[in-house]
SEVEX-896410 format. One record per residue (C-alpha): x, y, z. Coordinates in steps of 0.25 Angstrom, whole numbers, padded with zeros to 4 digits, always signed. Layout:
N
XYZ;...
! end
This chain:
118
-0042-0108+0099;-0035-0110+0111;-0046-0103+0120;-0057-0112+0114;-0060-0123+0124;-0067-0132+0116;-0059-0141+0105;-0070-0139+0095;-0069-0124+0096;-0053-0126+0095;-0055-0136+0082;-0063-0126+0078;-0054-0113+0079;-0044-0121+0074;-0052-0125+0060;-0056-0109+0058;-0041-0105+0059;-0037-0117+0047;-0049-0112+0040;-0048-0098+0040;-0033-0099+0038;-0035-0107+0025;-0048-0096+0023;-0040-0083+0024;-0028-0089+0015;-0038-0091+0005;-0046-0078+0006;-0032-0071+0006;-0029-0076-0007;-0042-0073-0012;-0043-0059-0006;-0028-0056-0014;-0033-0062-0027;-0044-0054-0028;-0041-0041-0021;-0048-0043-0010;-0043-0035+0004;-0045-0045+0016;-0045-0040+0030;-0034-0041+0038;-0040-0042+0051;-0054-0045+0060;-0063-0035+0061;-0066-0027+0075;-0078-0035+0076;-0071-0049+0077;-0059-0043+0085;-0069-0041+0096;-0074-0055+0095;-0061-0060+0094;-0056-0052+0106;-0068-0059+0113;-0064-0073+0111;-0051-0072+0115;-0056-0067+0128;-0064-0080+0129;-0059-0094+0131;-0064-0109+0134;-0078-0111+0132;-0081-0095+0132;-0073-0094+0120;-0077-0106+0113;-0092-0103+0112;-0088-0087+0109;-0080-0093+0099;-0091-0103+0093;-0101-0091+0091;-0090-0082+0086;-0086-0093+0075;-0101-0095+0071;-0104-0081+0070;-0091-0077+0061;-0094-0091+0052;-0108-0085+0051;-0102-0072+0046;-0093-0080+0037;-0102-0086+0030;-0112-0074+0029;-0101-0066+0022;-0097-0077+0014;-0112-0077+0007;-0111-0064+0006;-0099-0064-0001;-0101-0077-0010;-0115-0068-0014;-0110-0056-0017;-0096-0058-0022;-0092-0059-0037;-0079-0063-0034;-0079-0080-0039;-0068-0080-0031;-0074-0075-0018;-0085-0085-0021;-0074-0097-0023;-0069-0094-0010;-0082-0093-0002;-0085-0106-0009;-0072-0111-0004;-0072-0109+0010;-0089-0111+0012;-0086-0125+0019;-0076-0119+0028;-0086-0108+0032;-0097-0118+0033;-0089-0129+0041;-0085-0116+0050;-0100-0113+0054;-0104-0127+0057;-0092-0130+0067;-0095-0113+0072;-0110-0119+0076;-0105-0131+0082;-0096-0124+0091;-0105-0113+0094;-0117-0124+0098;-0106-0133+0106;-0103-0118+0112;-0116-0114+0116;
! end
């Protein structure tokens, strides 16, 4: 947040950390009710894009960071389908259910960036 030059890219940093904070409490006690093994860190891939933006800031950060937010909302929401399709876990499917305005608020403010960005 604090490399971001914009307030909207700050406000909407800022909204992603509340989010995913309320998200991943949720999705731990889900994961621990029903045996579920969650990861316990970022994958190489995003280690790399995340080493990327902290090597940005101003507006050079805020636009990588606006395509980078609609891409992984993108992602989101495609392994969310996936898994809402194929699970036969009701809970699962509560817990999609659940947090499917979050995702879907996310994306739309992600495109407002990215298009302010571009």
């Amino acid at each position: 947040m604090q490399k971001a030059s914009r307030s909207d890219v700050k406000s909407y940093a800022e909204k992603l950390v509340s989010d995913h904070q309320r998200y991943n409490l949720a999705l731990e006690t889900l994961g621990k009710e029903n045996g579920l093994a969650l990861p316990t860190e970022i994958d190489s891939a995003d280690k790399s894009r995340l080493s990327d933006l902290e090597k940005l800031s101003g507006k050079a950060f805020d636009a990588l960071y606006a395509k980078e937010a609609l891409r992984i909302d993108a992602e989101d929401k495609r392994d969310s389908e996936k898994e809402k399709a194929t699970t036969k876990s009701e809970a699962i499917r509560s817990f999609i259910a659940n947090f499917a305005d979050m995702d879907a608020e996310h994306e739309t403010l992600a495109r407002q960036l990215e298009k302010s960005s571009g």
